[in-house]
Backbone as CSV, one residue per row, in Angstrom:
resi,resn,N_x,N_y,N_z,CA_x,CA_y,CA_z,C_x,C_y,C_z
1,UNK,7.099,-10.271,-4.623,7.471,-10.365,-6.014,8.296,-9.131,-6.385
2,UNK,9.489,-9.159,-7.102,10.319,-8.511,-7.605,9.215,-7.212,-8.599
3,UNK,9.839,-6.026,-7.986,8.847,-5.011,-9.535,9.170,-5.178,-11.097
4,UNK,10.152,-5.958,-11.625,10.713,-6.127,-12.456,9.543,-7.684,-13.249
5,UNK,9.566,-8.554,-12.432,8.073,-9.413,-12.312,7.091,-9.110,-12.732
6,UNK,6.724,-8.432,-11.326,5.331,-7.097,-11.717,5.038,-7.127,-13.390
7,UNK,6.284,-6.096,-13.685,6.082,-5.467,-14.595,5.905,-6.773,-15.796
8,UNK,6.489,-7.325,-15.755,6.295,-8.504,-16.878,4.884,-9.094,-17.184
9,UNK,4.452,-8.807,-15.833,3.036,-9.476,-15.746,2.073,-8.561,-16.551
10,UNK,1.978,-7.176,-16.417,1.279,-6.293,-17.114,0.568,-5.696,-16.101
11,UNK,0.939,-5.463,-14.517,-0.145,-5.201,-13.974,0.230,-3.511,-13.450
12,UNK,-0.959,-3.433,-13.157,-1.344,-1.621,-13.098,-0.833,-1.155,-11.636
13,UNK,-0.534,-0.093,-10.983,-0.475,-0.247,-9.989,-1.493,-0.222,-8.477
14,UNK,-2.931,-0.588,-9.838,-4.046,-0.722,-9.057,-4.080,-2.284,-8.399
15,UNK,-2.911,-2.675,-8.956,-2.988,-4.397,-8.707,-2.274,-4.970,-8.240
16,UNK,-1.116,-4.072,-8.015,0.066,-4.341,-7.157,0.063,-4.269,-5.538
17,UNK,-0.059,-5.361,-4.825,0.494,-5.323,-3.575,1.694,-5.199,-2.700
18,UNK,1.609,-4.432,-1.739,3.052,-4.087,-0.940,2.765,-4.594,0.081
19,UNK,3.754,-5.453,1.422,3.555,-5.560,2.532,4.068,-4.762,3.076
20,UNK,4.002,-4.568,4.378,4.138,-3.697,5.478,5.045,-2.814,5.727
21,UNK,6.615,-3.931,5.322,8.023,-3.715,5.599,7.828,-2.598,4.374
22,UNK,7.414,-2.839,2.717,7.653,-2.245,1.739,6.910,-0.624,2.317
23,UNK,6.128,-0.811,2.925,5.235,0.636,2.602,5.845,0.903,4.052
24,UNK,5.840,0.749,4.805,7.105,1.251,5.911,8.239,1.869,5.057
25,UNK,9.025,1.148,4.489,10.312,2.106,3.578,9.496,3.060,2.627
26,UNK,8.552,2.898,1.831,8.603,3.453,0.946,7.688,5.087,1.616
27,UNK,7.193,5.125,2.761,6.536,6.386,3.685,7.936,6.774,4.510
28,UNK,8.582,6.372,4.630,9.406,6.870,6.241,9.041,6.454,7.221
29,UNK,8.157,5.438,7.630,7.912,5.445,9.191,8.046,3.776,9.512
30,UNK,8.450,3.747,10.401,8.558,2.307,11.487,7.171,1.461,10.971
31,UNK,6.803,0.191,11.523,5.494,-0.055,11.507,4.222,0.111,12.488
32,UNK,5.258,0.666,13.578,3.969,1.611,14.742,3.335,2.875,13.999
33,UNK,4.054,2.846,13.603,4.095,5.500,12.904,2.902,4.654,11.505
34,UNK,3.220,3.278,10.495,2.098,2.975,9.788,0.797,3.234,10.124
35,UNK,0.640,2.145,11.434,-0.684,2.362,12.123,-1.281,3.309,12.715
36,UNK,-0.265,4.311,13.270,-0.429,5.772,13.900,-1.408,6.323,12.778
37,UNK,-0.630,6.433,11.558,-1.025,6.931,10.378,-2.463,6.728,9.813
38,UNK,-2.695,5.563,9.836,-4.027,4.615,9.547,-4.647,5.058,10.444
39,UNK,-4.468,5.218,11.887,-5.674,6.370,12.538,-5.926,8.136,12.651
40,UNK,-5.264,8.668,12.651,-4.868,9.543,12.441,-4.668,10.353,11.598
41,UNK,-4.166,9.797,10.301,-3.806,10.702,9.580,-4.444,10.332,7.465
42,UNK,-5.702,9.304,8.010,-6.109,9.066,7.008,-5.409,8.203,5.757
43,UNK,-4.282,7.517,6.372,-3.228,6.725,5.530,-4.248,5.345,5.217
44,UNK,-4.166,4.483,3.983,-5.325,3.585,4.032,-5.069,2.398,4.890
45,UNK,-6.039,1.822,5.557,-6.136,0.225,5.886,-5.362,-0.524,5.049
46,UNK,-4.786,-1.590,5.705,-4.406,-3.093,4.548,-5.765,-3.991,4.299
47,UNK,-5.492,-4.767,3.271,-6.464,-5.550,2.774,-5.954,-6.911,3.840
48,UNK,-6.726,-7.881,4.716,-6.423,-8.860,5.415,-6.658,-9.905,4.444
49,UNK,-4.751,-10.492,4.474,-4.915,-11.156,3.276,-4.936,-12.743,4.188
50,UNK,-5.589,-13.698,4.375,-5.099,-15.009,4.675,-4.649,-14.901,6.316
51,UNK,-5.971,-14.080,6.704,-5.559,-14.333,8.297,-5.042,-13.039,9.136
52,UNK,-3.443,-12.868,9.072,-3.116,-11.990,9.765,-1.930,-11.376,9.040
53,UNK,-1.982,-11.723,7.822,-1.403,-11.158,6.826,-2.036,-9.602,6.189
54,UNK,-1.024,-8.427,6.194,-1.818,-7.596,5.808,-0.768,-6.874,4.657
55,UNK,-1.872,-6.348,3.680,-1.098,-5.832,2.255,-1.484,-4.603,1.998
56,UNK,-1.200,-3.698,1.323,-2.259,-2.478,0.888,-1.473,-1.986,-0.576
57,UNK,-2.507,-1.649,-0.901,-2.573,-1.734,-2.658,-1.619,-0.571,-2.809
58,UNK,-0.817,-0.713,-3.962,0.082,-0.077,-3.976,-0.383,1.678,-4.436
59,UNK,-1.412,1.597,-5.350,-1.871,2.733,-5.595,-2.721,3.811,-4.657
60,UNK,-3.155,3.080,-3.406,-3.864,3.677,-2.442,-2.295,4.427,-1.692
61,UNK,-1.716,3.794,-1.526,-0.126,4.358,-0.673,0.373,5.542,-1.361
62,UNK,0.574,5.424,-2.654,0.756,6.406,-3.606,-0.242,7.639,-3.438
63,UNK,-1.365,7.363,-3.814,-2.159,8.303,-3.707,-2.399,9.086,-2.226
64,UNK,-1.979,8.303,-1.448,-2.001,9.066,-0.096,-0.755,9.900,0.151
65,UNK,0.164,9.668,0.096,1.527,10.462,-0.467,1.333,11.616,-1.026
66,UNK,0.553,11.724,-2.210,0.458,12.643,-3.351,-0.718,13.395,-2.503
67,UNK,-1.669,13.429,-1.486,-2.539,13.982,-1.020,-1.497,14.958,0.068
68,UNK,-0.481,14.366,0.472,-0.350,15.130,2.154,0.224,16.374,1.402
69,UNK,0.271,17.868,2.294,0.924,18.933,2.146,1.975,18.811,1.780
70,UNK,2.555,19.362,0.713,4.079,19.774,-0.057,4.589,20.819,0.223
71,UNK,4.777,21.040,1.463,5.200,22.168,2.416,6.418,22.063,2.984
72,UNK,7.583,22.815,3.690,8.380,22.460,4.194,8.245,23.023,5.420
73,UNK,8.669,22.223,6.642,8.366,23.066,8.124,9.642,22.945,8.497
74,UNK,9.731,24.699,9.010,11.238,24.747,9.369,10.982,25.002,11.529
């Protein structure tokens, strides 16, 4: 669904779902470096939506973002 949608709908971004491809672009990483992440580095699980479909809430992605070091390594 378009965020423009979303937004029409009224929903929070506790309620918003991203798939894989989205939270791949929206972190920087491939969808191997996702899962790397998900073990490793405390990034959250997807919710298994309908099998082998997987989503993760948009506010958990966010909030994991906003957790990592704001450091620069040279």
């Amino acid at each position: 669904m378009e965020e423009n949608k979303i937004k029409d709908l009224g929903l929070s971004d506790e309620h918003i779902l991203w798939d894989r491809d989205t939270v791949s672009s929206v972190i920087g990483l491939k969808a191997n470096g996702v899962y790397s992440a998900i073990k490793n580095d405390g990034f959250p699980a997807p919710l298994r939506i309908g099998g082998r479909k997987s989503l993760w809430k948009k506010s958990d992605v966010l909030a994991w973002i906003d957790s990592r070091p704001q450091e620069l390594s040279y």
